[in-house]
Structures are given as C-alpha cells and as structure tokens.
C-alpha positions as CSV (number, residue, x, y, z in Angstrom):
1,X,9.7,-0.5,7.6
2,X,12.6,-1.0,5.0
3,X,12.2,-4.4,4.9
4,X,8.6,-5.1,5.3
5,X,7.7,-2.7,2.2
6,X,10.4,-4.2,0.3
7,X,8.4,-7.6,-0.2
8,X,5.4,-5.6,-2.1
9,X,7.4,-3.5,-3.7
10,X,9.1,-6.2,-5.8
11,X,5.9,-8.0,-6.5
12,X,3.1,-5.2,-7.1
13,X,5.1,-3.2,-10.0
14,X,5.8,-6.5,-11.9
15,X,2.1,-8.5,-11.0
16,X,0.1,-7.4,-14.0
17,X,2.9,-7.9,-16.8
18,X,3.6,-11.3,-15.3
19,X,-0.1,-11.9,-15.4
20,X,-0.6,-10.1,-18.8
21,X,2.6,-11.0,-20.6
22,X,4.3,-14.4,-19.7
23,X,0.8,-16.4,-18.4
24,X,-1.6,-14.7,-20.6
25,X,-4.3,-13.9,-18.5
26,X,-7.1,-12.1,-19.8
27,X,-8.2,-8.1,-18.1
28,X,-10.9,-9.5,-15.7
29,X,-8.9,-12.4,-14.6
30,X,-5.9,-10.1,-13.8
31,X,-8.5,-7.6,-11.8
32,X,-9.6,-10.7,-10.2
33,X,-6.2,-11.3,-8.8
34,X,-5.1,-7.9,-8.1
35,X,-7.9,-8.0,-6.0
36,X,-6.9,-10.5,-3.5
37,X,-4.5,-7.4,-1.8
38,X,-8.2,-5.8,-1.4
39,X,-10.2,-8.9,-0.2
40,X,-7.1,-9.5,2.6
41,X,-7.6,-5.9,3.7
42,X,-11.1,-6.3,4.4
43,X,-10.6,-9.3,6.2
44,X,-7.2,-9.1,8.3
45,X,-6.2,-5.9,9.8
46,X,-9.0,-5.9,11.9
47,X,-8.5,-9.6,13.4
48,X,-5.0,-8.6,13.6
49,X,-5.9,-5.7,15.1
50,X,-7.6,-7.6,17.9
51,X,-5.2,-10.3,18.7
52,X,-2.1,-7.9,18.7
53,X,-4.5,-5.2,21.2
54,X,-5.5,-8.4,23.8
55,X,-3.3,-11.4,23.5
56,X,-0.2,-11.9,21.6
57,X,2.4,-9.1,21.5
58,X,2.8,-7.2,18.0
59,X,6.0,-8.0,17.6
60,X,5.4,-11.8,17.6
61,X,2.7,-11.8,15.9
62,X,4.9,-10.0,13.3
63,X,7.2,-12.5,12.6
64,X,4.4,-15.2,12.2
65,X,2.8,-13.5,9.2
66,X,6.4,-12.6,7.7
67,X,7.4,-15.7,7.5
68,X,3.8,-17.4,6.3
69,X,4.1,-14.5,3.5
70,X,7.6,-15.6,2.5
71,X,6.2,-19.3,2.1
72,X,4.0,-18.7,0.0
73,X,5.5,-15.7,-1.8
74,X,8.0,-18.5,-3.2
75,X,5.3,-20.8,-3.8
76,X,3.4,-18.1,-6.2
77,X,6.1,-17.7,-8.3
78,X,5.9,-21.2,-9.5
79,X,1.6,-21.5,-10.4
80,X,0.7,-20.5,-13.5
81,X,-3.2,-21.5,-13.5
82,X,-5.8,-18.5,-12.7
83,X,-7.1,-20.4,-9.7
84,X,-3.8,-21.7,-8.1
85,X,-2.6,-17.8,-8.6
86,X,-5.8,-16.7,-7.4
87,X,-5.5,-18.5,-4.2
88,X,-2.2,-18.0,-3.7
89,X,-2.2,-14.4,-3.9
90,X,-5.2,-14.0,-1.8
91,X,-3.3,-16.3,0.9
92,X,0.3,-14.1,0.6
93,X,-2.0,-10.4,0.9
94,X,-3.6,-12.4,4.2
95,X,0.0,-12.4,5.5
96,X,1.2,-9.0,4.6
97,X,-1.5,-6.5,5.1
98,X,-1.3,-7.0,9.0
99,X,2.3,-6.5,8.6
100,X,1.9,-3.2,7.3
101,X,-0.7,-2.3,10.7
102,X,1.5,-4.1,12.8
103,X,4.6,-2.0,12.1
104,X,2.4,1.0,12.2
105,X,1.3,0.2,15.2
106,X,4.6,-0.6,17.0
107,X,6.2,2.6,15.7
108,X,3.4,4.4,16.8
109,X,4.0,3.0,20.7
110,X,8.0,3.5,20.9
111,X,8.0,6.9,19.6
112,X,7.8,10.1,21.7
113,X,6.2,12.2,19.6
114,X,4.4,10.1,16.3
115,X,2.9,13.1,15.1
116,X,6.7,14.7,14.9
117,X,8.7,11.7,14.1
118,X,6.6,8.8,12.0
119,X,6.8,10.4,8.9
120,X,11.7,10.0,9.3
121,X,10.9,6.7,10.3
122,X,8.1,5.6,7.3
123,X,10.4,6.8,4.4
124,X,12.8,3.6,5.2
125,X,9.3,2.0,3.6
126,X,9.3,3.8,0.7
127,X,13.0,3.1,0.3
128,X,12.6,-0.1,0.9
129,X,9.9,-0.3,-1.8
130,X,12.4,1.1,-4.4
131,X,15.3,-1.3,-4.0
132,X,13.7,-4.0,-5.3
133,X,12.8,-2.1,-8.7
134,X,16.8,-1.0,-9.2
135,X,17.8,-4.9,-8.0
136,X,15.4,-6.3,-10.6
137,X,15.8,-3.9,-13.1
138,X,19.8,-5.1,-13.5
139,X,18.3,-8.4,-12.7
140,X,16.4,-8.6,-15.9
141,X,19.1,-6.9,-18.1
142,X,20.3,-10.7,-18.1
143,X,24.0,-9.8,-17.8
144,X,26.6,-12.6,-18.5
145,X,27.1,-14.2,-14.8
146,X,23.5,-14.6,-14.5
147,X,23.1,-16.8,-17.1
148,X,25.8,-18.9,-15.7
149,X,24.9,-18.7,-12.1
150,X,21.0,-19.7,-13.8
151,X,22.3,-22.4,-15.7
152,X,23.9,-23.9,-12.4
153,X,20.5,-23.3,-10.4
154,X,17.8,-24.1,-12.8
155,X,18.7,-25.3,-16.2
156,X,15.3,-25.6,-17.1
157,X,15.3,-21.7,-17.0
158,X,18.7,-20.3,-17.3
159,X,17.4,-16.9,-17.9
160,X,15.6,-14.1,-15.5
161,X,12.0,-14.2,-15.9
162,X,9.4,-11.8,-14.4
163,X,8.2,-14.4,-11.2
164,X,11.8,-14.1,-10.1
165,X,10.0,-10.6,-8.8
166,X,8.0,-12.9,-6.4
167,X,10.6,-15.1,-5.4
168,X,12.6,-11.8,-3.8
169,X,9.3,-10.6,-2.5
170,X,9.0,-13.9,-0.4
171,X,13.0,-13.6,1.0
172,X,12.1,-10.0,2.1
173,X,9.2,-11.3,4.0
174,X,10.6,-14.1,5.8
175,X,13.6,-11.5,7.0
176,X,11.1,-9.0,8.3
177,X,9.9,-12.3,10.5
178,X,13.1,-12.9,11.5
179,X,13.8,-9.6,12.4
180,X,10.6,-9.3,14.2
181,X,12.4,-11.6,16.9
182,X,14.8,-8.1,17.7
183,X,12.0,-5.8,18.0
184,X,11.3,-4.2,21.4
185,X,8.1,-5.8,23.0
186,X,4.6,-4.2,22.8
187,X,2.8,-6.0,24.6
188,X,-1.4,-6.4,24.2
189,X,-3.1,-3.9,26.5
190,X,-5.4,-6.9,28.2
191,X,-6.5,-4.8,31.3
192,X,-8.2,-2.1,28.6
193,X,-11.7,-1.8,26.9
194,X,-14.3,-4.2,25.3
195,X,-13.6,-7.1,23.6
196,X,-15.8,-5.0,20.4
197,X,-12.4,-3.1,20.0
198,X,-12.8,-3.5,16.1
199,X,-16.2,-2.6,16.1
200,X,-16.2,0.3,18.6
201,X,-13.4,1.6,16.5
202,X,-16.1,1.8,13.1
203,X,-17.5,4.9,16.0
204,X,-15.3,7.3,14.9
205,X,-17.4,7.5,12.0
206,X,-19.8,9.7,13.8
207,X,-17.6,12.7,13.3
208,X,-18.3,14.6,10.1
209,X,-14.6,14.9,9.7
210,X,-13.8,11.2,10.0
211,X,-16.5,10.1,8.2
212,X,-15.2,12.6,4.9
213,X,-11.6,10.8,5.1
214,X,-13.1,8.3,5.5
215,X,-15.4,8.5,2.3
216,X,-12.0,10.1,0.5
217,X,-9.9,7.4,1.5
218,X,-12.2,4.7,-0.2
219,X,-11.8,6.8,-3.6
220,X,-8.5,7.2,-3.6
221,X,-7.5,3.9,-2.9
222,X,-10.3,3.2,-5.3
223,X,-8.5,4.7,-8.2
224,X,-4.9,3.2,-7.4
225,X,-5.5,-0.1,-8.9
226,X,-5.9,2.3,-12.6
227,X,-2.3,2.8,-11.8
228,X,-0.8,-0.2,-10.5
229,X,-2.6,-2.3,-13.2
230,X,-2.5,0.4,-15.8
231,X,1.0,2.1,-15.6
232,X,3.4,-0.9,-16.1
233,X,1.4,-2.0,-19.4
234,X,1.2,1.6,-20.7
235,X,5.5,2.3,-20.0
236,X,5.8,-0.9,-22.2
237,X,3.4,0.3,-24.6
238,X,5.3,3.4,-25.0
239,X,8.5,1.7,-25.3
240,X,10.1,1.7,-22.2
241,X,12.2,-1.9,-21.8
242,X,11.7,-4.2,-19.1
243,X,14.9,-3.9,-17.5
244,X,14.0,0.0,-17.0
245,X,10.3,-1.0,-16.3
246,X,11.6,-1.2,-12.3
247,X,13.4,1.5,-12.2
248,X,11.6,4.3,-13.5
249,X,8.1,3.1,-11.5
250,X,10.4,4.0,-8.5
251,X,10.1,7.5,-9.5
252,X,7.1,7.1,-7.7
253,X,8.8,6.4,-4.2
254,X,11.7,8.9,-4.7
255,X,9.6,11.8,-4.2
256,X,7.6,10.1,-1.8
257,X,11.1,10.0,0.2
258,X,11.8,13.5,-0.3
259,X,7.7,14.3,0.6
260,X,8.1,11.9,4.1
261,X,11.7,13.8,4.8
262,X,9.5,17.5,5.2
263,X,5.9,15.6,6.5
264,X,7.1,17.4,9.6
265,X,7.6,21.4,8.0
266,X,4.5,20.8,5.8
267,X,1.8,19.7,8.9
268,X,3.5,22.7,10.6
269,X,3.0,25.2,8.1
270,X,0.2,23.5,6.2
271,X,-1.2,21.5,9.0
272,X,-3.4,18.0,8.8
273,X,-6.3,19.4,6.2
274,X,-3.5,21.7,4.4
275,X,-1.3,18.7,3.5
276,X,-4.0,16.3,2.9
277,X,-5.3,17.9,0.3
278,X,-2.6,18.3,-1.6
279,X,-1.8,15.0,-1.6
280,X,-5.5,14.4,-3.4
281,X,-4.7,17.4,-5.8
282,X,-1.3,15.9,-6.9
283,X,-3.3,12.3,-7.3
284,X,-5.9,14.1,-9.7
285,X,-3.0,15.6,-11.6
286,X,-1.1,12.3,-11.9
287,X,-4.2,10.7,-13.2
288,X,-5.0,13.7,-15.6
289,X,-1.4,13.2,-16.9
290,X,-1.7,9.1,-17.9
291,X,-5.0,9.5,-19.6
292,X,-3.3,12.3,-22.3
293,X,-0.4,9.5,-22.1
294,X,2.0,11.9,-24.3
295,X,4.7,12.8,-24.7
296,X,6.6,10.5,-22.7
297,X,9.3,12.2,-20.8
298,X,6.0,14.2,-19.2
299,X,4.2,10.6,-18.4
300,X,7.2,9.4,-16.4
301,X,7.8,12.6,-14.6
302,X,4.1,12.3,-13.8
303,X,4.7,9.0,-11.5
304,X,6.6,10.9,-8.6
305,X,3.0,12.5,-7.9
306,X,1.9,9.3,-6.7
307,X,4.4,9.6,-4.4
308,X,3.1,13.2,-3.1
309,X,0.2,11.3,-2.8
310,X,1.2,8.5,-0.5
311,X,2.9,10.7,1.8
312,X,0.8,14.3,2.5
313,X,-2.8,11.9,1.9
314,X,-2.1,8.5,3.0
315,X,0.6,8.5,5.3
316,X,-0.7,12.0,7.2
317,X,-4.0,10.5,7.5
318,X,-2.9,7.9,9.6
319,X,-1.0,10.2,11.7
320,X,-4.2,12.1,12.1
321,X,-6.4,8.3,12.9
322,X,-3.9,7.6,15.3
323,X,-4.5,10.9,17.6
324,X,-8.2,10.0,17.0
325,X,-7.6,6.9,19.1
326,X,-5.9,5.5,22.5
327,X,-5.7,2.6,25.0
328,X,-7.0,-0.8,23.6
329,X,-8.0,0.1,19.9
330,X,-5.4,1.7,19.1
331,X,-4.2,-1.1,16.7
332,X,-7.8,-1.4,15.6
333,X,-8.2,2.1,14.6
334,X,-5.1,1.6,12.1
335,X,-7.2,-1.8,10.6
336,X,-9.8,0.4,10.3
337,X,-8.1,2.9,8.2
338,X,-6.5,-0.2,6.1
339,X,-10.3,-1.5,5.8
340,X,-11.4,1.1,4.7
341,X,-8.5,1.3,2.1
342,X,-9.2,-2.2,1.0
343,X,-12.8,-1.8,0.4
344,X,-11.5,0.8,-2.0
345,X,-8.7,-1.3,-3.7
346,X,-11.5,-4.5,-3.8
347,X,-13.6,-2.4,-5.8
348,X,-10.8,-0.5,-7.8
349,X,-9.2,-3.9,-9.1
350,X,-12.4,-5.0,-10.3
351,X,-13.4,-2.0,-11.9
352,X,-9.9,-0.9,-13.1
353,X,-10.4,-4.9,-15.0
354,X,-13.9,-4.1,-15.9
355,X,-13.0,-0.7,-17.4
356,X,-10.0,-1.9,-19.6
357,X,-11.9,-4.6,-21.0
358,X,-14.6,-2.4,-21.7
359,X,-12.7,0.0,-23.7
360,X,-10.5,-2.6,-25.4
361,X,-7.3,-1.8,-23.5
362,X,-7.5,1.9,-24.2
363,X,-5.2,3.7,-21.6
364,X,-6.8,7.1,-22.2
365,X,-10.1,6.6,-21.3
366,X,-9.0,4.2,-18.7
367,X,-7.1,6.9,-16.7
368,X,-9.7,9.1,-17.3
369,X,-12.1,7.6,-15.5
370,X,-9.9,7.6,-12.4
371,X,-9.1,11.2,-13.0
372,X,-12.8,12.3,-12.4
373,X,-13.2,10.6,-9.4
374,X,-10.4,12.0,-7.8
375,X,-11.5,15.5,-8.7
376,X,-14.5,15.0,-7.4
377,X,-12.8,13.7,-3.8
378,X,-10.6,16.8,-4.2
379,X,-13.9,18.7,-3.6
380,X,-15.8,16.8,-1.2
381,X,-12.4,16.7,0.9
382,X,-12.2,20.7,0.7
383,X,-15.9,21.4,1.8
384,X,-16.1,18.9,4.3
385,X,-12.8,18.3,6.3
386,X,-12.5,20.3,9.2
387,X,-9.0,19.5,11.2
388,X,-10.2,20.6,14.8
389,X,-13.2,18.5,15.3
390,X,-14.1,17.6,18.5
391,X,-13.9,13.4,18.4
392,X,-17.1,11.3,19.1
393,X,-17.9,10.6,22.5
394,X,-16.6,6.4,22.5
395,X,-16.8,6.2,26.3
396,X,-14.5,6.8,29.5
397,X,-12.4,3.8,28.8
398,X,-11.7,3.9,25.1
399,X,-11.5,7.3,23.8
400,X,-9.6,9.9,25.0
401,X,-9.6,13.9,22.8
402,X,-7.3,14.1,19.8
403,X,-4.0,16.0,21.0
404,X,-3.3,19.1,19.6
405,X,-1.6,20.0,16.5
C-alpha cells in the first residue's frame, strides 16, 4: 500500500503545473491528459480483474504492471509534445490502476476480518501518498548539494525541475514490482463461476442500494479532477511557493490517516450509510471552501476534507462492495467499483478543462460548479441508501449474502 500509492502521489499533485507552467499547455489539452487516469480506469481493472480471478496469481500479475509503470513513468518525464505526453500518460494509468485493485484485492484475501482491519492497513497508502510531497517539496527548494550532485548527473539541467516529480513516481513503481515477488500467493480461483465474471459483477446494480453508490460514486469522482487540476494552480495563485506546493497538498492525506486510523469506531458507531455520508458532506464543504477561495489560511485548512472524503466515502465503500461479493468475482467487483470511478474521473477531467476555459481560468466559479453537484449527491445518497439491503439474487455459484455489520 505504502509504496504503490507513493508513485501517484508524486506525480498527480505536480501533473497540471508541469503541464500548465514549464510546457505550456493550454486548459483542454491539460484536461485531455488528466484524463488518461480516467480512460485506464474504464479499460483495465476489469481485464485485470479477470486474469488475476482465473489465471495468473495477483501477486504476479502485480509486479508486471509495477514495473511496466516505472518504465514508462521515467520515460514521461522526458516528452514535452501534447501527443507523446498524451500517450504516455494514458500507457503509465494502464499500469497503475490495476495496481490499486490488485492490492485491494490481495489485502482483502489474507485478512481475517477486512471489514475490521482494511481501513489500519490502507492508511500506509495515504502515507505513502504524502512522502513524496515532503521529499519533493525539499527537493525543489534547490539546496546547495543538489546543484552539485545535478551538475554531476545532468549538466544540461543542474537544477530540480517539476518532471523530476515523475521520475520518483516511476522508482516507486518499479519497487512495488519488486516487492510483489515477497507477497504471499493468491492464487486465481479457476474451479469457480463463469468466465462473464466482469459482466456478472455489473448485476449488483439491480439493488437500489448499489445502484445509488453507485450513481454517487460517479459524481464524486466526477468532481475530483476540479481539485486535482484546480488546487495546485489556485495555491500558486494565492502565493504559496513551489517548494511548499507539496507539502501543504498533503494536508489532504494527514487527516485521511487520522480518518483510516478510527474507520473502525466510526462504522461501529456510525455504521456503512452513517460514515458514508459524511464523507460526501465534508467533499461538498471542501468544494464550497475553494470556490470563496479567501482568506487563505481557511483554503488550506479546507484540503484535509478531501481526506475525510477518501476515507468515510471512498475507502468505506469498497469495504461495503467487497461483502456484496465472493468466490470468483471477487476481484472484479473491486474493477467494478474503480470503473465506475473512472467513468467519473473521464468525464470530470474533461469538464473540469472545459469549465476553466470557459470562465477564463476563474477559480470561483470553477469550484462552484463542483460544489453543486456534490450537494446534490449528498441528497440523493441520504434518501436513497439503505445499508441492510438484501443483495441481488447472482446465482448459487457466484453470490453469496452480504455479512453482517
């Protein structure tokens, strides 16, 4: 978890200001880009899913994707052209995004109780995601034995420059493949189910429950891109200097620690719907906060409820998908749920790009945008969720009926 969060969390803070500020690229061709982490949602988890439920084990097929994203993490770093970086980017997502099911996944078969215990194990994720923000952050302070050690390595470039972001994003990945070698096996479950796993897995869908996180999980991830593309540009704006720029974004994740470290007390006194929705209601908030955009000190202590909003939304949802789920699909039910997020993070990036050219860059009405839909999702989620619904019927072999609480 630690290390395979680490390798997106050095490159998505930094993606737009390299985009924006060193190459130049214009507000659709930056959406364009940022899409790519969508399009490879849509596209891998689910063949992921399938290979790592009936043939290969998911630990091995871990450390092939970790080490293709390192390649070509490294390689990124180095293209400067909206294509090549287009490509590129779309290519390093198809690596990672079945990393992040994979791991799910794997921790979800070696623990005893996941419902209990995956929220002390995810938080080495979020940590993970921060490190990179502190490294980088003394990183680009340029301090006097990195322009030596710099001048020794590359004279052409004997300073720190924002795609050294992607060239530590592309180590991290190549160690989680390397470390993928020392995970226990999980082996594919070939004596189980249909070869339709994926598509037996869209099923689920049938339940009015599902079907409204479902719907909610598409707008939320819908309005993230306002934030990933949007926050970094409006700190700068507002005066905050790059070598801090790392740093502070990981306000975000230090709550989101502190919100994984009591997952387990708030589903026990709030339970799945409970802590769901307050992960939604602390989104809305956040969003609310960066469209006023003032005064700062309020803007920057709005970022940690992103983090509330990873943990009691995101991360408790797929607790919830996993007990909706058993046998073969397993895997395939968590592709679904990262799908389903990519649809909404395809759609996001484009619009988040459409939106800010629209308005000329203005952050307000950017954010505000987002804001709405999220209060909207607040509402849908309250009326329609219902925690103890009986799961869809999926058939003798494939379904079983979600555990209790």
């Amino acid at each position: 978890m630690f290390l395979q969060y680490a390798a997106p969390g050095a490159v998505v803070p930094f993606y737009s200001l390299r985009l924006e500020k060193e190459l130049g690229f214009t507000p659709g061709q930056i959406g364009l880009s940022a899409a790519t982490q969508a399009m490879a949602a849509l596209l891998a988890p689910l063949l992921a899913g399938q290979i790592a439920d009936r043939w290969l084990p998911a630990e091995r097929c871990l450390t092939i994707f970790g080490l293709a994203a390192g390649a070509l993490l490294w390689l990124l770093a180095g293209l400067t052209t909206p294509a090549a970086v287009f490509v590129t980017t779309l290519a390093s997502w198809l690596a990672l995004v079945p990393m992040l099911t994979l791991s799910t996944s794997i921790t979800f078969a070696h623990l005893a109780n996941p419902q209990q215990n995956f929220g002390s194990v995810r938080l080495w994720g979020t940590v993970g995601w921060m490190i990179p923000g502190w490294l980088l952050g003394a990183w680009f302070s340029d301090p006097q034995w990195l322009g030596s050690l710099l001048a020794w390595v590359r004279p052409a470039v004997p300073r720190s420059e924002v795609a050294d972001a992607f060239r530590l994003a592309g180590l991290m990945a190549a160690a989680v493949g390397l470390y993928g070698l020392t995970l226990p096996p999980t082996p594919p479950q070939r004596r189980v189910g249909s070869p339709l796993a994926p598509l037996a897995a869209w099923r689920l869908l049938r339940g009015r429950s599902f079907a409204v996180l479902a719907i909610c999980l598409l707008g939320v991830c819908w309005t993230i891109p306002f934030s990933t593309q949007g926050t970094p540009l409006l700190l700068t704006h507002l005066g905050i200097p790059r070598p801090w720029l790392g740093p502070t974004l990981t306000l975000t994740q230090t709550l989101e620690v502190v919100c994984l470290a009591l997952l387990p007390m708030l589903l026990l006194r709030l339970g799945l719907r409970g802590t769901m929705l307050v992960g939604l209601a602390s989104w809305g908030l956040a969003l609310g906060v960066l469209a006023v955009g003032r005064p700062i000190g309020l803007v920057i202590a709005s970022l940690g409820l992103h983090g509330v909003c990873i943990c009691c939304f995101l991360v408790t949802g797929q607790v919830y998908v996993n007990s909706r789920a058993c046998g073969d699909v397993r895997v395939s039910v968590q592709g679904l749920f990262t799908c389903i997020s990519g649809m909404g993070l395809l759609g996001g990036n484009l619009s988040a790009g459409w939106v800010r050219a629209s308005v000329k860059g203005n952050f307000a009405l950017t954010f505000a945008v987002a804001a709405f839909l999220t209060t909207v999702l607040t509402v849908i989620f309250l009326v329609g969720f219902m925690e103890d619904e009986p799961a869809p019927h999926q058939g003798k072999d494939t379904w079983e009926s979600p555990r209790k609480s």
